[in-house]
N, C-alpha and C positions, 0 to 999 in steps of 0.2 A: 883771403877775401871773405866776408859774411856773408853767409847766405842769405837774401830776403826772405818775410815771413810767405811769401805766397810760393817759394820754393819748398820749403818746408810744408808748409799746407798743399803741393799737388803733391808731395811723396807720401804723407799721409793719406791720403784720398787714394793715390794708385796703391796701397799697400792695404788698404782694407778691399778694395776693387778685387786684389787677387787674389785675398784670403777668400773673399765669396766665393769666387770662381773654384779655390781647393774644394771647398766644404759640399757647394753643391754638385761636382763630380766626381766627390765621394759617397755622398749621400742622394741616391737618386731619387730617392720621395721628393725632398724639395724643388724639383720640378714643378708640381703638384699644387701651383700655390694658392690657389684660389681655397682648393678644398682645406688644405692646412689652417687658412684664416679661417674656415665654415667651421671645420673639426675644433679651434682651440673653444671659439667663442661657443659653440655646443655643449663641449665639455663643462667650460666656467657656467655653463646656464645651467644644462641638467646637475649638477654637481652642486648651484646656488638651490634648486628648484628641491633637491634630494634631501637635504640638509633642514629647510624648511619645513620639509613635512616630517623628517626624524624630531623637530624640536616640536610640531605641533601634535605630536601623538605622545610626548613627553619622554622621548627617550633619548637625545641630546641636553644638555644642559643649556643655558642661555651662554654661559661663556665660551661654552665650545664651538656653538652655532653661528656666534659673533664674531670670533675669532676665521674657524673656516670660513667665513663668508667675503670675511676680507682679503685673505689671500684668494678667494676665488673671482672677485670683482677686481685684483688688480690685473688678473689675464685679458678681462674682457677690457679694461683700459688699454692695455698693450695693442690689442684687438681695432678698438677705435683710433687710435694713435695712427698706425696703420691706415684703416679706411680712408681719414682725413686726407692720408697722401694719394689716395684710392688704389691701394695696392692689391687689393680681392674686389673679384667682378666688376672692375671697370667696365666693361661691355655689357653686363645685365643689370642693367638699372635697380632694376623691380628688388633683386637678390641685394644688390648694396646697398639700400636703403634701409629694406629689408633690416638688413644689420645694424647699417646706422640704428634705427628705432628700439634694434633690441637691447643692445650695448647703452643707450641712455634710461633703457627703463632698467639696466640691471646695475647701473652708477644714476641715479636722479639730480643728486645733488651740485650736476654741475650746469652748465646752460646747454641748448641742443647740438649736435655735434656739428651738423651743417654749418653755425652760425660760427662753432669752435675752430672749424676749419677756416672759416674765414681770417681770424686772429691769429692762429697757427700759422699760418703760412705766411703772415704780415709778418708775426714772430723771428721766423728766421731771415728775415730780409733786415728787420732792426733791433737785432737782438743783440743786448750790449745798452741800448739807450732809453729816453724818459718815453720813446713813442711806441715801444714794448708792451703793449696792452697785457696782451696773455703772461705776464711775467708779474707786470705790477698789481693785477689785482689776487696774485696768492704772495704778496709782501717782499717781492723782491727791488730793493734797492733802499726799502723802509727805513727810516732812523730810528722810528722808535720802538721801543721792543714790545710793547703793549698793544701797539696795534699793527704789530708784525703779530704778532699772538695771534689775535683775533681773524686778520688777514687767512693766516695759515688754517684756519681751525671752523671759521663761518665765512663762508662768501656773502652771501648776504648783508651782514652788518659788516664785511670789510669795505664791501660796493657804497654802502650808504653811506659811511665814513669817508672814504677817501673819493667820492663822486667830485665836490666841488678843485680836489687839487686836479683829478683827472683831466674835470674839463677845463682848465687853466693849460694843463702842460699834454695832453694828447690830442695830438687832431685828425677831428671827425667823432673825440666822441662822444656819445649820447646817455645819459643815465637809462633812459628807459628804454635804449636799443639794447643795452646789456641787460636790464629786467626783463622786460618781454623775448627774451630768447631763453626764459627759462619756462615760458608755459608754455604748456600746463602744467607739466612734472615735476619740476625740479622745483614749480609753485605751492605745488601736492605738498614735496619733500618738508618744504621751512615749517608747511601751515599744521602738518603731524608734530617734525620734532618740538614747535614752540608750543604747540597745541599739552604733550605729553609734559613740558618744561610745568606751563602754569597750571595745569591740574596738578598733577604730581608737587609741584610747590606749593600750590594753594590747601592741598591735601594734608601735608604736612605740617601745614603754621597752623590748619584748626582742629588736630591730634586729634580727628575721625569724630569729632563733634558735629557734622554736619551731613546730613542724611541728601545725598542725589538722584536726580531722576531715573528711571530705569533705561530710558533711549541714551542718557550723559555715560550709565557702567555697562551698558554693551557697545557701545562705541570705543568707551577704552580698551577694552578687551582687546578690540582690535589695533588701535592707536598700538599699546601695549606689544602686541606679537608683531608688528612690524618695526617698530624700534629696534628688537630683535633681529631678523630676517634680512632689514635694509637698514634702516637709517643709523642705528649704530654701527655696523661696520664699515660703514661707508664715509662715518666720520672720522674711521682709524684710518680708512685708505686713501681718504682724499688729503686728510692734517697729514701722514705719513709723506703722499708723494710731496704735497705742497712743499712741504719744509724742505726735504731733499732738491727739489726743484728749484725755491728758491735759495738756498747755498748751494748750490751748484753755480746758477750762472750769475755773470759778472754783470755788474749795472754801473755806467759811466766809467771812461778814461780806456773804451775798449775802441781800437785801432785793424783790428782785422780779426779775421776767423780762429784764431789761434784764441785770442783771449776772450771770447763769448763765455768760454765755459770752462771748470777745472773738473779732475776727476776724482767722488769719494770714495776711497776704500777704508778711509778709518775707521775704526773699529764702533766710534759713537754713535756712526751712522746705521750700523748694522738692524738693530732693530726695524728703524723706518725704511731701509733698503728690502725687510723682509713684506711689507706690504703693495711696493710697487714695484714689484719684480725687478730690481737691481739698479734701479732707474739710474742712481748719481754714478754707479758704476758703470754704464753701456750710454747714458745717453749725448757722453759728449761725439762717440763715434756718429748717430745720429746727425749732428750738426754739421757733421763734414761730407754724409752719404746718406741725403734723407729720405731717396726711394727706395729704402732698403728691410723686409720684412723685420720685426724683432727678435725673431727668435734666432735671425743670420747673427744679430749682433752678440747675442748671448753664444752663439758656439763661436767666432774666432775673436772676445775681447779678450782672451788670453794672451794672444799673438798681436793683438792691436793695441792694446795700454802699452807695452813698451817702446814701442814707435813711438807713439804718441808724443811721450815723457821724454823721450828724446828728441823730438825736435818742436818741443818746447811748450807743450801742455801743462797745465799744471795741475799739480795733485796735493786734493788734501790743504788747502791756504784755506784753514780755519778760520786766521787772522781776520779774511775779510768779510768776515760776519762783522766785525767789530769798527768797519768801514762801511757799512750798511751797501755791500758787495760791490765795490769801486776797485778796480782792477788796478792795483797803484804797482808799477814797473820796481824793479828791484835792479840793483849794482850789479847782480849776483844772475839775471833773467839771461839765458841763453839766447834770445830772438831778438834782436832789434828790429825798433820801430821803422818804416818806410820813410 
C-alpha cells in the first residue's frame, strides 16, 4: 500500500521536531533564544560597522571590504527571516522592531521587513503558485532568461517590468503598495546605485573632458564609499540569495508540501550558497517547520536531508530551471499525487 504524501510529510515534520529537541538538550545556550537572535545580528553589525571604517582609513581593499560585507549582511538576512516569524522578543515590542529597522538598514535593498512579513507568510500558504508574490518578483517561475536576469539582480526594474503581468495574475496587488514599502531606504538604495551608474558612465564617455562642480565631487566621494560599504555587497547577497531562491522552489503543477521546494547541494550552487548562508541547502527544512530559529536548521540538516530524500523531496532537479521551475512528476517520483 502507498503511502500518501501527507504521511510522508508528518514523518518529516516529526523527525526534524526531534532532531531540535536532540540539539537543544545538548546544547543548553539554545535556550537562550531571544539573546542568540540580538548576539547574531550584533555581530553581523559590528563586524559590517568594523569593516567600514578598516576600508575608510584605507587599510582594507575595496574588494575585500565588499566581499566581507556580504557574507556579513547575509547573517543579518537570516536574522530578519527569523523576526518575520517573530522568533526573538516577541513580547518586547520596542526591542523587535528595534531589530526589524536594523536588519533593513544593514540589507536596503530590499522593501521593509514589516510589509516583507506580510508576503512571507502569504508565501508559504501559496507557495508552488502564480499568487506567490515573494517568489515571483525575484523571477521565480520566469520564462524568460533575460528578465529572470534582471529579476534576480534589480528589483526595481524587475517590479517595473513584470508590474503589469503581476496585476493580471496576483490578487490584491498593487504596483505602488510594493514601491512605497521600500521608503525611504531601500529608495535611498536605487537613487545612490543609479546615481553612481550615470555619473560614473557619463564620466567615462566624456574621458575627463568635463570639469564638475565642487558640491557634484564631494558628493561622490561619498556615493563612491558607500557603493563599497553597502550597495555593492548587497548586490552579491541579494542576486546570490535571489537566484538560489528562485531555483529552489517549484512554480506550478505543485500538489502538496512535498513539492514546493527541491534541495541544492550541487556543487554550481556553491558559490551563491556561500552569500546566503546555505539557503538552497537548509531552506527547504524551513518550509516544513517554519517557527524554527536558523541556526537550529543549520546544526541538524545533516540528519535532516536524508529524510527528507527519502520520502520524497527532491534534490538537485536542475532540469527545472529549464521549465521555468514547473514541478513536472516523473515515472521514476517515489510519492504519489493524492
Amino acid at each position: 500500500m502507498d503511502t500518501s504524501p501527507n504521511q510522508h510529510i508528518q514523518a518529516i515534520v516529526q523527525t526534524i521536531k526531534t532532531e531540535e529537541q536532540r540539539v537543544r538538550s545538548q546544547f543548553s545556550i539554545l535556550a537562550y533564544q531571544n539573546i542568540l537572535g540580538a548576539l547574531f545580528l550584533l555581530v553581523s553589525l559590528s563586524g559590517m560597522l568594523g569593516v567600514a571604517w578598516l576600508y575608510y582609513i584605507s587599510y582594507l581593499p575595496a574588494w575585500l571590504s565588499i566581499f566581507t560585507i556580504a557574507l556579513l549582511t547575509s547573517i543579518a538576512h537570516e536574522v530578519e527571516h527569523d523576526l518575520i516569524h517573530k522568533l526573538y522578543f516577541k513580547r518586547h515590542p520596542l526591542i523587535h522592531n528595534a531589530m526589524m529597522l536594523i536588519v533593513w538598514l544593514m540589507r536596503p535593498n530590499t522593501v521593509n521587513p514589516w510589509y516583507r512579513r506580510t508576503i512571507h507568510l502569504h508565501h508559504h500558504k501559496v507557495s508552488g503558485t502564480e499568487q506567490d508574490l515573494e517568489e515571483r518578483l525575484v523571477g521565480n517561475g520566469a520564462k524568460n532568461p533575460v528578465f529572470r536576469f534582471i529579476a534576480i539582480v534589480d528589483g526595481l526594474l524587475g517590479l517595473i517590468i513584470s508590474r503589469k503581468q503581476l496585476q493580471r495574475e496576483v490578487d490584491g496587488f498593487g504596483f505602488f503598495t510594493v514601491f512605497n514599502a521600500g521608503f525611504p531606504i531601500t529608495t535611498a538604495y536605487f537613487g545612490i546605485l543609479y546615481g553612481f551608474i550615470l555619473f560614473h558612465g557619463f564620466d567615462w564617455l566624456q574621458q575627463g573632458t568635463v570639469t564638475y562642480p565642487t558640491w557634484l565631487i564631494q558628493g561622490m566621494v561619498w556615493v563612491d564609499f558607500l557603493m563599497v560599504i553597502l550597495i555593492a555587497p548587497n548586490i552579491i547577497r541579494s542576486s546570490s540569495l535571489n537566484f538560489v531562491t528562485s531555483s529552489m522552489h517549484y512554480y506550478g503543477g505543485v500538489r502538496n508540501l512535498l513539492q514546493q521546494t527541491q534541495v541544492l547541494t550541487h556543487w554550481v550552487f556553491a558559490p551563491f550558497q556561500l552569500f546566503c548562508f546555505n539557503f538552497g541547502y537548509t531552506h527547504t527544512i524551513h518550509h516544513f517547520l517554519p517557527n524554527q530559529p536558523f541556526y537550529i536548521r543549520q546544526l541538524i540538516s545533516r540528519r535532516i536531508l536524508p529524510v527528507m530524500k527519502r520520502h520524497g523531496v527532491r534534490f538537485n532537479d536542475i532540469h527545472s530551471l529549464q521549465r521555468a521551475n514547473f514541478y513536472h512528476a516523473t515515472e521514476t517520483a517515489s510519492v504519489k499525487h493524492e
